[in-house]
C-alpha positions in Angstrom: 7.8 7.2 13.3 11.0 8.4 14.0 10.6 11.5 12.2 7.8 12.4 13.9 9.8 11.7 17.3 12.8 14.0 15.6 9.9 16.3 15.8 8.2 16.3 19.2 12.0 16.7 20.4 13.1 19.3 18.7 9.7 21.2 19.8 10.5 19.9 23.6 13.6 20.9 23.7 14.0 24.4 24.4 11.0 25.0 27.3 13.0 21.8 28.7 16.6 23.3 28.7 15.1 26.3 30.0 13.0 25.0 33.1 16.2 22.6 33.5 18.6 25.6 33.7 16.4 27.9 36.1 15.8 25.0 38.5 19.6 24.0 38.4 20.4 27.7 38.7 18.1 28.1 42.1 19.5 25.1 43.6 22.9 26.0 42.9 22.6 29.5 45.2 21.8 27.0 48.1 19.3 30.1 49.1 16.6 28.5 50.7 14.5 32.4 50.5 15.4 31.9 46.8 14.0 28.3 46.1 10.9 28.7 48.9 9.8 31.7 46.6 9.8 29.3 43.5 8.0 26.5 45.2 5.3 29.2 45.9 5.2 30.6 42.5 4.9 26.7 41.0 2.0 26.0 43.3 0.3 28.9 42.4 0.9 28.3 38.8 -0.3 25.0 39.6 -3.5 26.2 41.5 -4.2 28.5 39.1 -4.1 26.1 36.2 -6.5 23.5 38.6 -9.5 26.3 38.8 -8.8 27.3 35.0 -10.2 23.3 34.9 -12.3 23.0 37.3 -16.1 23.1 37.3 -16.6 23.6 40.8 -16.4 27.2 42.4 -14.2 27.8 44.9 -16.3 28.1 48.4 -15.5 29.4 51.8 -14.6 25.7 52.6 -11.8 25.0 49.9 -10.1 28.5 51.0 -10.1 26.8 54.9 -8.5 24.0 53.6 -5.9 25.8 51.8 -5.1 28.3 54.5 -5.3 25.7 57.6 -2.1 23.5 56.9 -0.3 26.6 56.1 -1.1 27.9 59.6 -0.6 24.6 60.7 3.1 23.7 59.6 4.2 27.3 60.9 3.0 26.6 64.2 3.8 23.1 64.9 6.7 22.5 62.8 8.1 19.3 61.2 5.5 17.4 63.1 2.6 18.4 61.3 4.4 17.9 58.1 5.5 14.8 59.0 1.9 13.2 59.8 0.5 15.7 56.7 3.0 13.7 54.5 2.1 10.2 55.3 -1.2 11.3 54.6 -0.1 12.1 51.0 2.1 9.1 50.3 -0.8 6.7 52.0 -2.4 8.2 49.2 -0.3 7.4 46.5 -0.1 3.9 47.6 -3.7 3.4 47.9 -3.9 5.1 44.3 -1.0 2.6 43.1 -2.7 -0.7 44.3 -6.1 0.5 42.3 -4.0 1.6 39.3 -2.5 -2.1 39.4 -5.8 -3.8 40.1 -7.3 -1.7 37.4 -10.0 -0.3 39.7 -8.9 3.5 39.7 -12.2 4.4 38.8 -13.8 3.0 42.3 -11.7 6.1 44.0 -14.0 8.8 44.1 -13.2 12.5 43.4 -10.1 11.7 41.1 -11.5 14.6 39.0 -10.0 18.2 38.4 -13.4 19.3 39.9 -12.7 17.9 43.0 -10.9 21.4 44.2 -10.1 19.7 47.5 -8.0 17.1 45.8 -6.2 19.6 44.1 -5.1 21.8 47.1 -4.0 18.9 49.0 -2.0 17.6 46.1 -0.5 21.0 45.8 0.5 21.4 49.3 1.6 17.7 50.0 3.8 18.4 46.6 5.4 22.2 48.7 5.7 20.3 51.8 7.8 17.2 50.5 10.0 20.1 48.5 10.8 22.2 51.7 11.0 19.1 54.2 13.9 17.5 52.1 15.9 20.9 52.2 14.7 21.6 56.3 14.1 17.8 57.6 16.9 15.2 55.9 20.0 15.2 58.4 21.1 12.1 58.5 22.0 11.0 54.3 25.0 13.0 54.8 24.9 14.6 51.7 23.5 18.1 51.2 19.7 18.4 51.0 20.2 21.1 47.9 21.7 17.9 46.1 19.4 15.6 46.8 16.4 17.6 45.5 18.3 18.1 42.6 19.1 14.2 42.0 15.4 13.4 43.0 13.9 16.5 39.8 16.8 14.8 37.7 16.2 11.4 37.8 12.1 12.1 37.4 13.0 13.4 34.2 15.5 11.0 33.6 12.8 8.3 33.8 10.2 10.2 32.0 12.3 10.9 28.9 13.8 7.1 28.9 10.1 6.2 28.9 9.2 8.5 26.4 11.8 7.3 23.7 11.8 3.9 24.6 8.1 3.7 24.2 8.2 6.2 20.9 10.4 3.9 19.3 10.0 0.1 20.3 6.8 0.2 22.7 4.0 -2.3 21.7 1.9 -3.6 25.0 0.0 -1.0 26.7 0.1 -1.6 30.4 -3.5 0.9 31.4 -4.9 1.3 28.1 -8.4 2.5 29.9 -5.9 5.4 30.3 -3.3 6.3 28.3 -3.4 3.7 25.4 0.0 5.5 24.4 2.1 4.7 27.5 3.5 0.8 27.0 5.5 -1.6 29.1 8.9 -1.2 27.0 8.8 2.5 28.2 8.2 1.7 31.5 11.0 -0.8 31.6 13.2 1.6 29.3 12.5 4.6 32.2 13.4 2.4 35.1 16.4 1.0 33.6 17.9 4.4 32.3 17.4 5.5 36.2 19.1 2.3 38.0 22.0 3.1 35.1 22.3 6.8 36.3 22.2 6.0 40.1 24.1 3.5 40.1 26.9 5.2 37.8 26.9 8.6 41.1 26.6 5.6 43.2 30.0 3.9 42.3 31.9 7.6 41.9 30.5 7.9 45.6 28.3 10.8 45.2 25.8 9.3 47.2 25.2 6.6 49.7 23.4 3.3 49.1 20.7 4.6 51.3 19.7 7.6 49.0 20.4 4.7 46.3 17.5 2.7 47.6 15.3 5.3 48.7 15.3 6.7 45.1 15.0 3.0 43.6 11.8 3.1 45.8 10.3 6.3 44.9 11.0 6.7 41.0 8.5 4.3 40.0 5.9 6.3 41.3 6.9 8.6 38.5 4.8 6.3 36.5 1.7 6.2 38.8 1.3 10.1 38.9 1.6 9.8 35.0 -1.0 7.6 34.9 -3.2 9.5 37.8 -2.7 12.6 35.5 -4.2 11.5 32.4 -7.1 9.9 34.6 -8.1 13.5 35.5 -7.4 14.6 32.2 -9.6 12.3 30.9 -12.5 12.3 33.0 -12.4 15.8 31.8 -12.2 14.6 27.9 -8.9 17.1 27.9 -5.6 16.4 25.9 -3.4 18.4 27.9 -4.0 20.3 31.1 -2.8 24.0 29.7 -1.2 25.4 27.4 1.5 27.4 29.2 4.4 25.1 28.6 5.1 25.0 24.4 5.6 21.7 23.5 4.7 19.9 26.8 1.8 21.1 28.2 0.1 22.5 31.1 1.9 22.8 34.4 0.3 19.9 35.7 1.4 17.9 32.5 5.0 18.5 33.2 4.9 18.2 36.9 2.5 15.1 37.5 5.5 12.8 38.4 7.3 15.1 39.7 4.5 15.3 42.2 4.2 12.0 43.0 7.7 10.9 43.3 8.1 14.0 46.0 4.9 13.2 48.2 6.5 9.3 48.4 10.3 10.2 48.5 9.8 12.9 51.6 7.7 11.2 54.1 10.1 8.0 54.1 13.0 10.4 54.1 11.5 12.3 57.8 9.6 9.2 59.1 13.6 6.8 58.8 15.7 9.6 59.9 
């Protein structure tokens, strides 16, 4: 076992230090242009790699419902996005309280051929991302950093799951699932995150209210995990693509990402 988790690391590795040093390398310029045209290029990578699954053409309908928020957030602002985010993280709860009650399947249209799920996930995911660099005045910290923190600790907990359930994970929490994600990663992840936040916290790096608000959000990590390889396997697929070596499709290596954003940004604009 542990050579074969040498292994997967080793293969990991690289396309992981080199997403990790382009993302760290925009956010350092502080160039909102600069990071705005890689949240574009992500969701059409991750668009792209939706349709390459779907079954379902796209229809006149689906490109209305693409276009319309766009149109939308230009012309009324933080407003829109606001309400267009606690849509999304309404969403995520609802998903949550299923995913604990085991009843995920009664939630219709969790399917990658649901095309309307997909663009609403994609722009709830580019909203959150540009509201916490526009929106977040009051954490007193800058908005580049917190971004950075919130995509850090998301991988933080995802690789603390991921070698904490390699090595000593035995109870599978929603086998139905993922029969390979256990409890003891689960606990490993969130433990290797409260660590890390407080460790900045006590250098003051950040305030206890970004402490808190990320206590809150970083479990969702494990929720759009889990809502991932639902889609996944309603489609009988082991990963979504191919485009990542050693993790994935884009959607693999981005499903918490995604829902730790959608939750983190609308209580970030809706307390401050």
């Amino acid at each position: 076992m542990v050579k074969e988790l040498y292994k997967n690391i080793l293969k990991r590795l690289p396309s992981a230090l080199l997403m990790a040093a382009s993302v760290i390398g925009v956010l350092y310029t502080q160039n909102f242009l600069i990071i705005g045209a890689l949240v574009i290029l992500v969701a059409v990578l991750l668009l792209h790699e939706w349709l390459q699954l779907s079954k379902t053409k796209i229809n006149l309908g689906q490109i209305i419902f693409l276009i319309a928020p766009i149109v939308f957030s230009m012309y009324l602002g933080k407003i829109f996005v606001k309400y267009f985010l606690l849509v999304a993280m309404i969403f995520w709860i609802i998903y949550t309280i299923s995913l604990i009650s085991r009843r995920t399947h009664l939630i219709p249209g969790v399917s990658f051929n649901n095309n309307y799920l997909g663009i609403f996930l994609i722009q709830s995911f580019s909203f959150g991302v540009i509201s916490i660099l526009l929106f977040l005045n009051y954490l007193e910290i800058s908005n580049f950093f917190i971004l950075f923190l919130i995509l850090f600790c998301t991988v933080l907990i995802d690789v603390g799951a991921y070698l904490v359930g390699s090595t000593i994970g035995k109870t599978p929490l929603f086998q139905e699932l993922s029969p390979n994600k256990t409890l003891e990663g689960l606990i490993g992840g969130l433990i290797a995150v409260l660590v890390f936040i407080l460790m900045i916290y006590w250098t003051e790096l950040i305030t206890i209210n970004l402490l808190l608000l990320i206590a809150l959000s970083m479990p969702f990590a494990f929720v759009g995990d889990y809502f991932e390889s639902q889609l996944k396997r309603n489609q009988k697929l082991k990963d979504s693509g191919s485009l990542i070596p050693g993790h994935g499709g884009v959607w693999d290596r981005l499903d918490s990402h995604i829902s730790v954003i959608m939750v983190f940004a609308p209580i970030c604009i809706w307390v401050s």
